[in-house]
C-alpha positions as CSV (number, residue, x, y, z in Angstrom):
1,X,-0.2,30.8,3.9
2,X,1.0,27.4,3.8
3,X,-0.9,24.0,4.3
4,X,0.3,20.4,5.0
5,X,-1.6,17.7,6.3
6,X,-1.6,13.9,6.9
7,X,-4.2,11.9,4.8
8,X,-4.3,8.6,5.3
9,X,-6.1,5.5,3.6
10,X,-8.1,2.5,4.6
11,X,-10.2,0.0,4.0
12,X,-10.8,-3.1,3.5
13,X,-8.4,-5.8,1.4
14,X,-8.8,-5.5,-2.4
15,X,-10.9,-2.2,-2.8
16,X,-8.0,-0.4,-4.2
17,X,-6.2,1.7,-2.1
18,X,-2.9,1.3,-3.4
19,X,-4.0,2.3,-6.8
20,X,-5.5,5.5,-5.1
21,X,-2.3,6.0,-3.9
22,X,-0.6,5.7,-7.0
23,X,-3.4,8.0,-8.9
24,X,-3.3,10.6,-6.4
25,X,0.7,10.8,-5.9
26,X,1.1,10.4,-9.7
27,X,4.1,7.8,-9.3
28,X,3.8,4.3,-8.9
29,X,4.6,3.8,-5.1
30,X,3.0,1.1,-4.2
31,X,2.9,-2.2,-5.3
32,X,-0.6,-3.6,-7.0
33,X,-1.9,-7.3,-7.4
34,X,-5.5,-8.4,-7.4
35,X,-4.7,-10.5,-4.3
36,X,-5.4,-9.7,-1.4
37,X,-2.8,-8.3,1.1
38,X,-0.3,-7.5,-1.4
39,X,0.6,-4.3,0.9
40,X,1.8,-4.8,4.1
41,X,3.6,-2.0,5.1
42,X,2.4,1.7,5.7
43,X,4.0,3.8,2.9
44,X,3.8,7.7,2.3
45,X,3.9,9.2,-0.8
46,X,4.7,12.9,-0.9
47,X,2.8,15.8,-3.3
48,X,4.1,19.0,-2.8
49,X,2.9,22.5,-4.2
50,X,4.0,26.0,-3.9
51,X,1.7,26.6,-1.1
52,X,0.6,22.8,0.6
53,X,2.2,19.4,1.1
54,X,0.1,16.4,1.4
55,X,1.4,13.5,2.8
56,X,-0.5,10.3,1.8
57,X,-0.4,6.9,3.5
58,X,-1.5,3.5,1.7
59,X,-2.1,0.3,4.5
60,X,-2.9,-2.8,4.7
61,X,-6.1,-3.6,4.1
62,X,-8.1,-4.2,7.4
63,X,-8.2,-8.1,8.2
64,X,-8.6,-10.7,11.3
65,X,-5.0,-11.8,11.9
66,X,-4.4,-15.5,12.0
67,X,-0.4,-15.1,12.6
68,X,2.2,-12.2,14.3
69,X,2.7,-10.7,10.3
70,X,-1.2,-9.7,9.9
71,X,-1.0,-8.6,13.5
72,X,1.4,-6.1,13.0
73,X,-0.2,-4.9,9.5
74,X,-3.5,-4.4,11.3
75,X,-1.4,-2.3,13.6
76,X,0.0,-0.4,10.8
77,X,-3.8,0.1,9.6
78,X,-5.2,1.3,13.4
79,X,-2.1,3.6,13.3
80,X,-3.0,5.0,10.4
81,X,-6.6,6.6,12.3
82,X,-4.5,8.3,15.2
83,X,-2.7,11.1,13.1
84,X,-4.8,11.9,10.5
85,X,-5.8,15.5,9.1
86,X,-7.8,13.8,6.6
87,X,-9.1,10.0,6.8
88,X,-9.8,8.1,3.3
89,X,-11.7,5.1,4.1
90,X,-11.7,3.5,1.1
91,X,-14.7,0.9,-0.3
92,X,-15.9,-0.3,-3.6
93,X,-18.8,-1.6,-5.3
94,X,-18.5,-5.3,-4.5
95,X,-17.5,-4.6,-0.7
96,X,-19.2,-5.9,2.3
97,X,-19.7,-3.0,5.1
98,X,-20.4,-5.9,7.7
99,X,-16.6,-7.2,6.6
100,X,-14.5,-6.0,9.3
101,X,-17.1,-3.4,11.1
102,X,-15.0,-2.9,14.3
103,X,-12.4,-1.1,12.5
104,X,-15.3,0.9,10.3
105,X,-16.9,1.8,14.3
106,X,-13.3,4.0,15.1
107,X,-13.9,5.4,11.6
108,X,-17.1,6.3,12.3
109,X,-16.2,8.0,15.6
110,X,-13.7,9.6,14.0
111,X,-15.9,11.3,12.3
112,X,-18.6,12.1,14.8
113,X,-15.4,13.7,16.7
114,X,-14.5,16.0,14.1
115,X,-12.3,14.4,12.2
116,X,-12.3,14.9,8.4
117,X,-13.6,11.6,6.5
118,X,-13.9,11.1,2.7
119,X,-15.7,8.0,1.9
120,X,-14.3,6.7,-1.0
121,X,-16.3,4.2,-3.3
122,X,-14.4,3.1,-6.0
123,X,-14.4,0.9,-8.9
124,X,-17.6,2.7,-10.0
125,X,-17.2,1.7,-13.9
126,X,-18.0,-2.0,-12.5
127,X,-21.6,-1.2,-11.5
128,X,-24.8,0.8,-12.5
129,X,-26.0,3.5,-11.5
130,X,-29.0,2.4,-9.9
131,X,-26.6,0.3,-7.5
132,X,-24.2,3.5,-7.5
133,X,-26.8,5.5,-6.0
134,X,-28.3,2.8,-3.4
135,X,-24.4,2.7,-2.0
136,X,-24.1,6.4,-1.7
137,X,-27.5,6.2,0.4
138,X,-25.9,3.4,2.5
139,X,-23.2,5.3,3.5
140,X,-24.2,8.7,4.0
141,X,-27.1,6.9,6.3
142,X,-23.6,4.4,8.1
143,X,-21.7,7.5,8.6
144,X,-23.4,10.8,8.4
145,X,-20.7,13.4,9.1
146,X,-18.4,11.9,5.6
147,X,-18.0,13.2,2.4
148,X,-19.0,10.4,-0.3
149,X,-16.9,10.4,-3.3
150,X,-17.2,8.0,-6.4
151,X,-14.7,6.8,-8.3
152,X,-12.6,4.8,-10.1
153,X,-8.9,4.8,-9.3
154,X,-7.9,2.8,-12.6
155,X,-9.6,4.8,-14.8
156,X,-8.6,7.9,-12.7
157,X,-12.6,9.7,-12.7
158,X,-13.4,11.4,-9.8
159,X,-9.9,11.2,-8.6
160,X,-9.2,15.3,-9.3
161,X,-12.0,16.0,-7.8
162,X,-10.8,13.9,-4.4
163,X,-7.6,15.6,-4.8
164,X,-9.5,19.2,-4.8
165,X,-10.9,18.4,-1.6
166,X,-8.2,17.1,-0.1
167,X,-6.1,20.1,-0.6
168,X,-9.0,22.1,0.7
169,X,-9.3,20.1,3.7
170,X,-5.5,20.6,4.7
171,X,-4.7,22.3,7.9
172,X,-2.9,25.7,8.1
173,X,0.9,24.4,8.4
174,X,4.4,24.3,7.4
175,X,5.9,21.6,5.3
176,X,6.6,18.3,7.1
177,X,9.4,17.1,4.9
178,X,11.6,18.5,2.0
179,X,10.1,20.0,-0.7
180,X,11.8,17.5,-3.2
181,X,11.0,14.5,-1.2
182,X,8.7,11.8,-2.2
183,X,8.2,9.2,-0.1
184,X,9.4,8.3,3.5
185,X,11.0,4.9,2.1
186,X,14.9,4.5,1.2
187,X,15.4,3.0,-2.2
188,X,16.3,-0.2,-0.8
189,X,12.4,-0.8,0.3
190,X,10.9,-0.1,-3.5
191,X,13.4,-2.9,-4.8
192,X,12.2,-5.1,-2.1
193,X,8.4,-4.6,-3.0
194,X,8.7,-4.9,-6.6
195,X,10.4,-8.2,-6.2
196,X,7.4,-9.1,-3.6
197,X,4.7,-8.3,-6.5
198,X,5.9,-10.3,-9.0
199,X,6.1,-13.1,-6.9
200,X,2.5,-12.5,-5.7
201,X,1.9,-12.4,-9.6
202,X,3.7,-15.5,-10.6
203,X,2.8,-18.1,-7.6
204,X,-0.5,-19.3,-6.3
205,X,-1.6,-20.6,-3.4
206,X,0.5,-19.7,0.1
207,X,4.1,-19.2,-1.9
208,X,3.6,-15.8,-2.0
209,X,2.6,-15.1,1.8
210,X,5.3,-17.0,3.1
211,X,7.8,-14.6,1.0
212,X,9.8,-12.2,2.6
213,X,12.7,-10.3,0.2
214,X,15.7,-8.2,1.5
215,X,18.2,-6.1,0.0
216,X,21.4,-7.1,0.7
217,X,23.6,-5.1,-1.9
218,X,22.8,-1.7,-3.3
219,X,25.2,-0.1,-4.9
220,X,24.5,2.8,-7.7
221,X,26.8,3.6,-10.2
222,X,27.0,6.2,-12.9
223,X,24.7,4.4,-15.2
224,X,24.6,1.0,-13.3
225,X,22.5,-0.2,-10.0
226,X,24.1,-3.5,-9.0
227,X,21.5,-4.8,-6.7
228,X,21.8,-8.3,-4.3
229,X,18.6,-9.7,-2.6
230,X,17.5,-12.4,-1.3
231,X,14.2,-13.7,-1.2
232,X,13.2,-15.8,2.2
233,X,10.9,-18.3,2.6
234,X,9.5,-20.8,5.7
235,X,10.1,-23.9,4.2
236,X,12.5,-26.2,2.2
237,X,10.0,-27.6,0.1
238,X,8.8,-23.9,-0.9
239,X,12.8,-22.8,-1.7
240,X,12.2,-25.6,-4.5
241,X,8.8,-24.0,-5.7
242,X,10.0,-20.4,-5.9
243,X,13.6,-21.6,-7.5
244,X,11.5,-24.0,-10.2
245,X,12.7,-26.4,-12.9
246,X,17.0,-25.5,-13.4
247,X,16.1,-22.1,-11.8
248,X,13.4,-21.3,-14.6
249,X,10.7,-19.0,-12.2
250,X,13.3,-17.4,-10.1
251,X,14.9,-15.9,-13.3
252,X,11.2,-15.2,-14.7
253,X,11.0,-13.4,-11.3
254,X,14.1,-11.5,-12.1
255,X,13.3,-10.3,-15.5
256,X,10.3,-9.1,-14.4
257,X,11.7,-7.2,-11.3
258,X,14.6,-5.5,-13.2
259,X,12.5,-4.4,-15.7
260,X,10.8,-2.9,-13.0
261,X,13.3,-1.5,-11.0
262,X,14.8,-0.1,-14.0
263,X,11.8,2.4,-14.7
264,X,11.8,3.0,-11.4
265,X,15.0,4.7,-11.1
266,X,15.6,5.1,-14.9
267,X,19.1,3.6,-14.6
268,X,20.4,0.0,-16.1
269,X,20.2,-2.5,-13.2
270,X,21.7,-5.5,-12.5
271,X,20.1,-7.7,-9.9
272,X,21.0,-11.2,-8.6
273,X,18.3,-13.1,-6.5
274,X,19.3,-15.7,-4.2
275,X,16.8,-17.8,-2.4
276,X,17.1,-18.8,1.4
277,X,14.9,-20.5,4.7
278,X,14.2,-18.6,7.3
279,X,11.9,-21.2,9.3
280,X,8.7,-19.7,10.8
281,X,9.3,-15.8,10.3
282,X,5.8,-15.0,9.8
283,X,4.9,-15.6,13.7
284,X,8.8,-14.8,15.2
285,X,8.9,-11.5,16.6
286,X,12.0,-10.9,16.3
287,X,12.5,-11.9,12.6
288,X,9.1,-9.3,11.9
289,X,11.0,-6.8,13.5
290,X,14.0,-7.3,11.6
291,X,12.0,-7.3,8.2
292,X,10.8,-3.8,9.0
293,X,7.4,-4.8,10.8
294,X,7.4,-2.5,13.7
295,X,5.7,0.3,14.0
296,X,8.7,2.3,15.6
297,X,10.6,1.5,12.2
């Protein structure tokens, strides 16, 4: 017999659901800062086994949208509780349950339909054990019908044991996609990301949220990628910021991102960034769409 199964993960921004991902996967799909909604697409990573194929999602984290961009990641994160075989919803020890508790309601009645829910609570090396176990309490009393699981993603405990009863929780079924496939992404959307983090990592304030990148050349060689992308912002004044002093952080940027993009795909890269306005993209439709925010992309 074969199993496959969807198993998707939520949660709140900043408990650690793209390093789950990561952990569980065991490749470095998604992209991880400490601030908050550094993922903004849904992305599936792929583990298959002689006999099962689980197909993860990481999303969003759950937020109140104050422009069209966090309205269509929210929708990414409500899509995620429609086709799942298995639901992760993801917390950790310094999470408020109150934060966002219309989304945690479908959750819970989720669960009381039938569906499978894990409740994760991660980052457990940050607390003690007294606090551990008055969580655990918490939630088995806020939703009755989930499994609790502690963890901590970083340090990878607990995580096997997830991934045991995950694979136990999978659905009688034949594969959804190719054995040899990994994620539902081109290549083209892993570049993009990894240019995205290290801009979350090397700008403060609202640079990094007002950044949109796209890949505009890809072309792979024999032992060369020659990649063209160009980094969009909403405003002149913030071209200035991300370019810096005779170009100084968009080729800190650069570095960073090939270096990247090299371990990715193990190959030599070489990457030219350009920077460019596109005025207002966060709350144009149309421009949202084009970027890839649409959930019938």
């Amino acid at each position: 017999m074969h199993h496959s199964g969807f198993v998707n993960i939520v949660g709140n921004p900043n408990v650690g659901k793209s390093t789950l991902m990561n952990a569980l996967v065991g490749e470095r799909l998604s992209i991880i800062t400490s601030k908050a909604q550094t993922t903004r697409h849904r992305i599936m990573g792929i583990v298959n086994g002689d006999d099962f194929q689980i197909v993860y999602s990481d999303t969003p984290g759950v937020l109140k949208p104050n422009y069209r961009l966090q309205q269509q990641m929210l929708e990414f994160s409500r899509s995620a509780l429609v086709d799942a075989d298995v639901l992760l919803y993801v917390t950790d020890v310094q999470d408020h349950a109150d934060r966002n508790a219309e989304f945690l309601d479908k959750v819970k009645r989720m669960a009381e339909a039938g569906t499978r829910v894990f409740l994760v609570i991660n980052k457990i090396d940050l607390t003690t054990q007294q606090t551990l176990d008055n969580l655990v309490a918490f939630w088995q009393k806020a939703i009755p019908q989930a499994a609790i699981f502690p963890i901590s993603a970083k340090e990878k405990f607990g995580v096997d044991q997830l991934f045991q009863a995950i694979r136990d929780a999978l659905p009688e079924s034949p594969p959804f996609f190719d054995k040899d496939q990994l994620t539902d992404k081109p290549a083209r959307f892993f570049v993009d990301e990894i240019i995205r983090e290290k801009i979350l990592l090397n700008y403060d304030k609202e640079i990094p949220y007002s950044v949109e990148v796209e890949v505009e050349q890809f072309k792979e060689e024999d032992r060369l990628i020659r990649i063209g992308a160009v980094i969009y912002v909403e405003r002149e004044s913030q071209k200035g910021i991300i370019i810096g002093h005779q170009g100084s952080a968009l080729k800190k940027v650069g570095a960073q991102a090939r270096h990247d993009i090299e371990a990715f795909f193990g190959k030599q890269v070489f990457l030219q960034l350009f920077v460019k306005v596109d005025r207002d993209w966060r709350s144009n439709q149309s421009r949202l769409r084009h970027y890839g925010y649409d959930l019938n992309n």
